[in-house]
Backbone as ProteinMPNN parsed JSONL, in Angstrom:
{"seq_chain_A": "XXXXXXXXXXXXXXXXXXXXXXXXXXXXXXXXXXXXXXXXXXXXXXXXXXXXXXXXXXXXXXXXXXXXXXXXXXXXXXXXXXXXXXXXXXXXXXXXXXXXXXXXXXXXXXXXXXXXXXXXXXXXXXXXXXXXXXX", "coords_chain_A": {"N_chain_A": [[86.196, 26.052, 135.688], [87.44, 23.491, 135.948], [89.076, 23.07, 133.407], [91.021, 25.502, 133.875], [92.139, 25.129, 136.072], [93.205, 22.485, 135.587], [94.684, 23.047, 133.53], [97.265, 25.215, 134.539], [98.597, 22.727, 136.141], [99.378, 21.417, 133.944], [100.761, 22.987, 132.862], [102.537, 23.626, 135.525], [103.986, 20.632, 135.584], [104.971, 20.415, 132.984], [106.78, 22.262, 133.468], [108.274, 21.831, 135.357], [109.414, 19.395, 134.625], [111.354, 20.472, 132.412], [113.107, 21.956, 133.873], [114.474, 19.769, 135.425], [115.269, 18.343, 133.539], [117.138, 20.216, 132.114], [119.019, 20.766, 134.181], [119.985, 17.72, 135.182], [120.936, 17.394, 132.595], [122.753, 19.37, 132.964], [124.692, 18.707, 135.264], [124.749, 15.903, 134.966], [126.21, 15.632, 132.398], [124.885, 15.406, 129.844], [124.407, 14.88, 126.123], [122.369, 16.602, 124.221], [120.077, 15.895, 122.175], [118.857, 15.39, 119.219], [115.729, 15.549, 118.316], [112.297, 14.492, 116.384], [109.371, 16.664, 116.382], [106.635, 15.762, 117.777], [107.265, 12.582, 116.787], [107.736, 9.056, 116.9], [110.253, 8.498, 117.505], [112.12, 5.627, 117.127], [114.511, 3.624, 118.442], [115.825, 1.149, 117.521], [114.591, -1.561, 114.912], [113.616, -3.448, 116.689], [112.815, -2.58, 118.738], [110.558, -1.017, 117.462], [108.871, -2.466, 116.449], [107.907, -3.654, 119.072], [107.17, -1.191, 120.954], [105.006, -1.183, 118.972], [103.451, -2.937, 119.321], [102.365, -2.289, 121.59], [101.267, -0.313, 122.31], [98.749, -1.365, 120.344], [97.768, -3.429, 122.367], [97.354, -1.748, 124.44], [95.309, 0.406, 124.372], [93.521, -1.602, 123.417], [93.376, -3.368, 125.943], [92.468, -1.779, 128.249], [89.787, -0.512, 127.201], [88.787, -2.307, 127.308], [89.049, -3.204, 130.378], [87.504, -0.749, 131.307], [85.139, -0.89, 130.531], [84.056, -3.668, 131.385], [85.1, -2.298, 134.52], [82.832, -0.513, 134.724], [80.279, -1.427, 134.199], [80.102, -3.695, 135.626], [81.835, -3.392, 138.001], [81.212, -1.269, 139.894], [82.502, 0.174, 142.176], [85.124, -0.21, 141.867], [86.365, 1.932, 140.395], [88.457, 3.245, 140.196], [90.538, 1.977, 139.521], [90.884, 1.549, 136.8], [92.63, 4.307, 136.556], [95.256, 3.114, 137.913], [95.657, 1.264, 135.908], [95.924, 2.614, 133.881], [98.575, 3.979, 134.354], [100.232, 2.125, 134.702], [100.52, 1.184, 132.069], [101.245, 3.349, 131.264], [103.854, 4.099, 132.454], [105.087, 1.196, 131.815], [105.48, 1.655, 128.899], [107.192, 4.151, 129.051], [109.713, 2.522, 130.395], [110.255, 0.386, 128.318], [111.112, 2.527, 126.36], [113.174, 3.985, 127.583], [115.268, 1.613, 128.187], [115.394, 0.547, 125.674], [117.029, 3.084, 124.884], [119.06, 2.809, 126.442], [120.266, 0.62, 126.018], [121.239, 0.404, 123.543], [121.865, 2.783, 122.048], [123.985, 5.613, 120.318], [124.019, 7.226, 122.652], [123.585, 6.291, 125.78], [123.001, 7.431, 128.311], [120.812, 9.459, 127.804], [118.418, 7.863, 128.52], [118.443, 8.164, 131.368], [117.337, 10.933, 131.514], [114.512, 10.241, 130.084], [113.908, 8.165, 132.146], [113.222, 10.327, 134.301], [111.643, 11.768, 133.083], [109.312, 10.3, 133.026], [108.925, 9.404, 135.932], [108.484, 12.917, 136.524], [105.774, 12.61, 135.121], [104.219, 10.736, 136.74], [104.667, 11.124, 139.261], [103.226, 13.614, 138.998], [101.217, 12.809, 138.436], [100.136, 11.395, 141.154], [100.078, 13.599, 142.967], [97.911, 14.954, 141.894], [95.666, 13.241, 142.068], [96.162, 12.227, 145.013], [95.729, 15.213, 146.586], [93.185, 15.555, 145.113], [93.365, 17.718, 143.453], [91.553, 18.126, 140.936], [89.083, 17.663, 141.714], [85.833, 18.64, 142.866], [85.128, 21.319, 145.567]], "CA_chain_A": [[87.283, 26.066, 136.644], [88.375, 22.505, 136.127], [90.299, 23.442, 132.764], [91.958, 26.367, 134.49], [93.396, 23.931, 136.853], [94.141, 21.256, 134.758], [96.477, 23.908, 132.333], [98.077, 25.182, 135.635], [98.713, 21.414, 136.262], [100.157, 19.997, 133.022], [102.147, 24.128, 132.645], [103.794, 23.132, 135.882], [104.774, 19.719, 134.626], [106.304, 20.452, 131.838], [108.056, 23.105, 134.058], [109.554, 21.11, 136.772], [110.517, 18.328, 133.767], [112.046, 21.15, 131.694], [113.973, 22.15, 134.865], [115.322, 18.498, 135.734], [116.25, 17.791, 132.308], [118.073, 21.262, 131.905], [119.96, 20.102, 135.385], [120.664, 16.619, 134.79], [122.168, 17.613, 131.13], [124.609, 20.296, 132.959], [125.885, 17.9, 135.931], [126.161, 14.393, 134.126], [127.162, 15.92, 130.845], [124.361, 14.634, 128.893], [124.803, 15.718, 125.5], [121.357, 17.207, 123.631], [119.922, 15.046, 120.798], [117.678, 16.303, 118.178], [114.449, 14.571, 118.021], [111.141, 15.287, 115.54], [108.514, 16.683, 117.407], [105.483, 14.331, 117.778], [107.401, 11.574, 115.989], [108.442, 8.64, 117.786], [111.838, 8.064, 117.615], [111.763, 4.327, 117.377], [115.626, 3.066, 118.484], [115.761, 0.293, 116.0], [113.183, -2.449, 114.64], [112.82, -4.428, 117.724], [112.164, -1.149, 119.39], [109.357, -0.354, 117.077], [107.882, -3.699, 116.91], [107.842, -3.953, 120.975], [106.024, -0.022, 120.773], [103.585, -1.012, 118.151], [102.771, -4.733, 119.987], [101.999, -2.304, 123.011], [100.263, 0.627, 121.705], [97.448, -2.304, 119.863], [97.614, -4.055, 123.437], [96.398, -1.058, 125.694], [93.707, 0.64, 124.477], [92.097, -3.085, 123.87], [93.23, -3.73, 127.564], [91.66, -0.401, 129.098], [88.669, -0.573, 126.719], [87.725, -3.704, 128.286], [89.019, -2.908, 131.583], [86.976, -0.012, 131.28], [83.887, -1.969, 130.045], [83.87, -4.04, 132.958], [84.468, -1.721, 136.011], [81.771, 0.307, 135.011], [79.016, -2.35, 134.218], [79.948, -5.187, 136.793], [82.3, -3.278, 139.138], [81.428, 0.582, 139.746], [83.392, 0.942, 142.736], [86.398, -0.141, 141.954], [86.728, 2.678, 138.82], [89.833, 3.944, 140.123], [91.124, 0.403, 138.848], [91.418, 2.047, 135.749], [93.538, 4.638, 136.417], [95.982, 2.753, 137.663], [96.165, 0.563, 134.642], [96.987, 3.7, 132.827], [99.405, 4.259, 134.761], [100.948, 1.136, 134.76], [101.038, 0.971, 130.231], [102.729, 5.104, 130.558], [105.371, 2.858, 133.142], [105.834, 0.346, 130.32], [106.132, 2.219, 127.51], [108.962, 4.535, 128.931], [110.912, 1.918, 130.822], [110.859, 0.35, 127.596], [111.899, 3.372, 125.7], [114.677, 3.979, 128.863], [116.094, 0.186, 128.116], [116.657, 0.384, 124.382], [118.083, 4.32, 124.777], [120.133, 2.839, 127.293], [121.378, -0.429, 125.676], [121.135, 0.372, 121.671], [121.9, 3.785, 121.416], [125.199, 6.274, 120.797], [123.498, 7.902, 123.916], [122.693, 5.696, 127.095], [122.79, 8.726, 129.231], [119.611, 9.63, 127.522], [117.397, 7.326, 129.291], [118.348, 8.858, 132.637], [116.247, 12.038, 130.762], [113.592, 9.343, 129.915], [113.249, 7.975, 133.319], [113.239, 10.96, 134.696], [110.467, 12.398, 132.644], [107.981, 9.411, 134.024], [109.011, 10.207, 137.462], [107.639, 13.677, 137.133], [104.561, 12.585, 134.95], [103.74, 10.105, 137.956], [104.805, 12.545, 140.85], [102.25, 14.659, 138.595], [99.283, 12.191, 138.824], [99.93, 10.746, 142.29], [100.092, 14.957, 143.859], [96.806, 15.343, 142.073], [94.82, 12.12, 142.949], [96.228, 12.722, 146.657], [95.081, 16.31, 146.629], [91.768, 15.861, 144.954], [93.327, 18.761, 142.879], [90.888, 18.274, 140.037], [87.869, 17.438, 142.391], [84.82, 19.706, 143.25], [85.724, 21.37, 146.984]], "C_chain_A": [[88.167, 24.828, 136.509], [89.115, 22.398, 134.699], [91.252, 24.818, 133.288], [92.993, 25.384, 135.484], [94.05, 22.76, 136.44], [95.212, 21.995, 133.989], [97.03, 24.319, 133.189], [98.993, 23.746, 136.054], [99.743, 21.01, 135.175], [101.542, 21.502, 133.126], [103.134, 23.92, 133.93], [104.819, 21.666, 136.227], [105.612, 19.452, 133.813], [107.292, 21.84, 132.398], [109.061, 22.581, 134.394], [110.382, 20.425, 135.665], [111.382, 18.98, 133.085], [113.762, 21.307, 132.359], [114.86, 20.793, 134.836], [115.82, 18.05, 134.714], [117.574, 18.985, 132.322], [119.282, 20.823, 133.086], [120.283, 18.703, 135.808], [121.738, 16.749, 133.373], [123.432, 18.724, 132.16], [124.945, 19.235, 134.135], [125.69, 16.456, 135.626], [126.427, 14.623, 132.943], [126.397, 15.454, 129.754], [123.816, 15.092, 127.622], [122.834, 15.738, 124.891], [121.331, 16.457, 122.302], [118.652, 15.254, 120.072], [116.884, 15.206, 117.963], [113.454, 15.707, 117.193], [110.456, 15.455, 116.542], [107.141, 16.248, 117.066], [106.421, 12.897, 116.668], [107.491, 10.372, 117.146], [109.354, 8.088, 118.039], [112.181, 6.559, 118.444], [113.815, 3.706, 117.486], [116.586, 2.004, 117.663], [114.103, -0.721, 115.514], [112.563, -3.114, 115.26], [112.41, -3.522, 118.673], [110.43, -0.823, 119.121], [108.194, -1.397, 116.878], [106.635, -3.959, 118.468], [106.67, -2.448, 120.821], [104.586, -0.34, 120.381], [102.883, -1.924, 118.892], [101.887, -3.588, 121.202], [101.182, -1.281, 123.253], [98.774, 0.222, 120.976], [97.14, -2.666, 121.447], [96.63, -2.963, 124.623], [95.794, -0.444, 125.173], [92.823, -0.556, 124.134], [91.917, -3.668, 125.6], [92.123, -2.616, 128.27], [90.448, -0.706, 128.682], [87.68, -1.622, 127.486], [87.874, -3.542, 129.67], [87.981, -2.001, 132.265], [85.364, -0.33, 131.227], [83.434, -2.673, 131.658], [84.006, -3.528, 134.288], [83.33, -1.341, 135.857], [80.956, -0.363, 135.199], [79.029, -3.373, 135.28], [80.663, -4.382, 138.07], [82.889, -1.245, 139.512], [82.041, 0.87, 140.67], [84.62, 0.8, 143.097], [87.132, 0.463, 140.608], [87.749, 2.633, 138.871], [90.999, 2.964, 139.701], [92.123, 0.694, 137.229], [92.874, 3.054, 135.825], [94.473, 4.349, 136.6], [96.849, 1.847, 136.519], [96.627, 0.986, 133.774], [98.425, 4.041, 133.319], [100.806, 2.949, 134.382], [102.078, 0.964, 133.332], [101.531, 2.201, 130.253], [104.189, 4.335, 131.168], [106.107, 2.052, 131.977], [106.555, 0.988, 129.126], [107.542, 3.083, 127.91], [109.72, 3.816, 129.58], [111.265, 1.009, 129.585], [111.693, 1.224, 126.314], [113.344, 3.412, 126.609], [115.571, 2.869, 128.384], [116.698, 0.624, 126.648], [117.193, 1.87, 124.058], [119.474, 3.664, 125.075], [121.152, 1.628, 126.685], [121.967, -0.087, 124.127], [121.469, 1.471, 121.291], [123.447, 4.443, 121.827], [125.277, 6.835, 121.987], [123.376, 7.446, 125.146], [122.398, 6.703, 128.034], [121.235, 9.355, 129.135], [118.439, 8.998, 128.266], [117.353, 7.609, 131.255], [117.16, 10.092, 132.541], [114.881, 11.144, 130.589], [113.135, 8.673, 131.585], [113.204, 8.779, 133.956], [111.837, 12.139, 134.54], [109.357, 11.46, 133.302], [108.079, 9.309, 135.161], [108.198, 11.628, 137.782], [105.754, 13.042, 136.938], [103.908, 11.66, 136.268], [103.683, 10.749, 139.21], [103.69, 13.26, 140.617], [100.932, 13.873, 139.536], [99.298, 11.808, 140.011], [99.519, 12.168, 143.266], [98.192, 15.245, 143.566], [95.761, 14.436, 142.424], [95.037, 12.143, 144.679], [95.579, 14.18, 147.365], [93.295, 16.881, 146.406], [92.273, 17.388, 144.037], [92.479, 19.015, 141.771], [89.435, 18.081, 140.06], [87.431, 18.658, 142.834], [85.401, 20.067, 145.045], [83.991, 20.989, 147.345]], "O_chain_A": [[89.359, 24.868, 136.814], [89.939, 21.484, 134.738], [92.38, 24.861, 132.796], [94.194, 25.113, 135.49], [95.093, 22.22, 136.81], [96.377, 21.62, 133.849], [98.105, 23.754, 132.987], [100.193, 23.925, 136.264], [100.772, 20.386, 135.434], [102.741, 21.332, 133.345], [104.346, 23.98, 133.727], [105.892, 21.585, 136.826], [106.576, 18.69, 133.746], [108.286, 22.282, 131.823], [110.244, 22.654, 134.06], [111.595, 20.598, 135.544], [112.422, 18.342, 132.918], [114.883, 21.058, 131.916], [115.923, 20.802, 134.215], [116.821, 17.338, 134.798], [118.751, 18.675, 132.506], [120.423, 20.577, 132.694], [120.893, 18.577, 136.87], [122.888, 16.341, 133.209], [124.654, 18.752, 132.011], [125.946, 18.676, 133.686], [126.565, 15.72, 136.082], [126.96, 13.708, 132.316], [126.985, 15.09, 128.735], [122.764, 15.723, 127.725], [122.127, 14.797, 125.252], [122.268, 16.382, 121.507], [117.529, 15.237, 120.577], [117.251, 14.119, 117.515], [113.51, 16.936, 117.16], [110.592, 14.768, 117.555], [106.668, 16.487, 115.954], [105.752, 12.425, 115.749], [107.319, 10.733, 118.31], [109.366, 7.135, 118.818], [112.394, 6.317, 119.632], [114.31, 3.402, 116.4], [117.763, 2.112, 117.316], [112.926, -0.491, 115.792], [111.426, -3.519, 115.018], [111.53, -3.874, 119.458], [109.503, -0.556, 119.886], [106.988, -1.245, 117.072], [105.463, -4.225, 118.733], [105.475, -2.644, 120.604], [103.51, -0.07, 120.916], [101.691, -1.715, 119.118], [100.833, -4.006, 121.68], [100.44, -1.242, 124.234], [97.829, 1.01, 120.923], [96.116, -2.11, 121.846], [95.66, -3.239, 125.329], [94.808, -0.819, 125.808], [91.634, -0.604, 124.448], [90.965, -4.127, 126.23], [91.027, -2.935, 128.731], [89.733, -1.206, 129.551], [86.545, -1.706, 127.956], [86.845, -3.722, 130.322], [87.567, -2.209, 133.405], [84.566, 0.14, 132.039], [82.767, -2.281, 132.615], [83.33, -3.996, 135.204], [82.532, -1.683, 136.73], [80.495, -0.291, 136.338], [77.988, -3.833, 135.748], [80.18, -4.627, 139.176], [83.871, -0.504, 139.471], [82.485, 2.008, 140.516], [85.219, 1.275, 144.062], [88.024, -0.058, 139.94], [88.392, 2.13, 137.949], [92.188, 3.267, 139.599], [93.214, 0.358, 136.769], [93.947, 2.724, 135.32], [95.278, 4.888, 135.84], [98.055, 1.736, 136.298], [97.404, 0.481, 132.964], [99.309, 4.361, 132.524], [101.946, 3.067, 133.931], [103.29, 0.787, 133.212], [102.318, 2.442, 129.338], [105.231, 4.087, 130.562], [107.207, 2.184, 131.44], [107.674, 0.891, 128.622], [108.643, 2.898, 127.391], [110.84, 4.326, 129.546], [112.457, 0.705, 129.532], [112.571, 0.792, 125.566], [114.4, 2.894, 126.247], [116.731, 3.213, 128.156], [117.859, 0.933, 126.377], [117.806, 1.977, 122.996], [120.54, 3.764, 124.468], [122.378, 1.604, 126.784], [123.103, -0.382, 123.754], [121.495, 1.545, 120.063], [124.074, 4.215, 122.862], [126.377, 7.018, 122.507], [122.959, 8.341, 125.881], [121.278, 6.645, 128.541], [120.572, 9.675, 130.122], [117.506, 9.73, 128.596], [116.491, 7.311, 132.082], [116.239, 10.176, 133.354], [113.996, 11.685, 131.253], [111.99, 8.815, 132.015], [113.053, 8.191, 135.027], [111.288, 12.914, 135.323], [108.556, 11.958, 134.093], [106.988, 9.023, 135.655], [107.484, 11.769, 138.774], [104.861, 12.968, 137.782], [102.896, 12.178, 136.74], [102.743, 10.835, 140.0], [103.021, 13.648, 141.575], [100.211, 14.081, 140.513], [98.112, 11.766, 140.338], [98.756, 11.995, 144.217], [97.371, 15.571, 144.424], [94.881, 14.9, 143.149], [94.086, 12.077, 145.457], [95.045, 14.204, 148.474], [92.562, 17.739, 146.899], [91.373, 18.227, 143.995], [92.512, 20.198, 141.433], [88.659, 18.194, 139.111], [88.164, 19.596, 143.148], [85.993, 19.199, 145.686], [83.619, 20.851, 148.51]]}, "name": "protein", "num_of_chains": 1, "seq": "XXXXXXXXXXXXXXXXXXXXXXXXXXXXXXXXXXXXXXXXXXXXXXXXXXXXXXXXXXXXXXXXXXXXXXXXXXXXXXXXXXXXXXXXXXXXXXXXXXXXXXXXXXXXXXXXXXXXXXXXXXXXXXXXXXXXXXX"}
């Protein structure tokens, strides 16, 4: 039961975000830009530097974060998830910044912050709900 509700979960995620992108592109005009899919469309070199520095940085942060709630501090797990939360924050407000300063596009990072708005709306509805918890 708890993958039935988790694919309900992420399918209306990538709904709603589908939606809010489709209706931010028709009323601020924001034109459609072809990206690879799974690549990561690195803005320039100090872009991909800053990514890579931060992609090495958190799974050694978590790992250890992780390390230590469990063994020294089991009831403050949920410690973790916010820390994930925190490095998905980072990474797209720094994707958002260099769309917005470095690119033919800035409009684009309205689409970019907009997407970590739902994914957070996501995780905060189901940690408030207990939607993925036993009844």
């Amino acid at each position: 039961m708890f993958w039935l509700r988790f694919g309900v979960i992420i399918v209306c995620m990538l709904a709603v975000n589908s939606l809010l992108k489709v209706l931010l592109r028709k009323l601020l005009k924001i034109e459609k830009v072809k990206k690879e899919l799974f690549s990561f469309d690195h803005i320039n070199e100090v872009h991909r530097k800053i990514d890579k520095g931060l992609r090495i940085v958190s799974p050694i942060s978590l790992i250890t974060l992780f390390t230590i709630l469990l063994f020294y501090y089991e009831d403050f797990i949920y410690l973790f998830f916010f820390a994930v939360m925190a490095f998905t924050i980072l990474d797209y407000m720094i994707k958002a910044f260099f769309e917005w300063k470095y690119t033919l596009y800035p409009k684009q990072s309205i689409l970019t912050l907009t997407e970590m708005l739902v994914i957070i709306g996501a995780v905060i509805i189901v940690i408030q709900f207990n939607l993925l918890g036993s009844y």
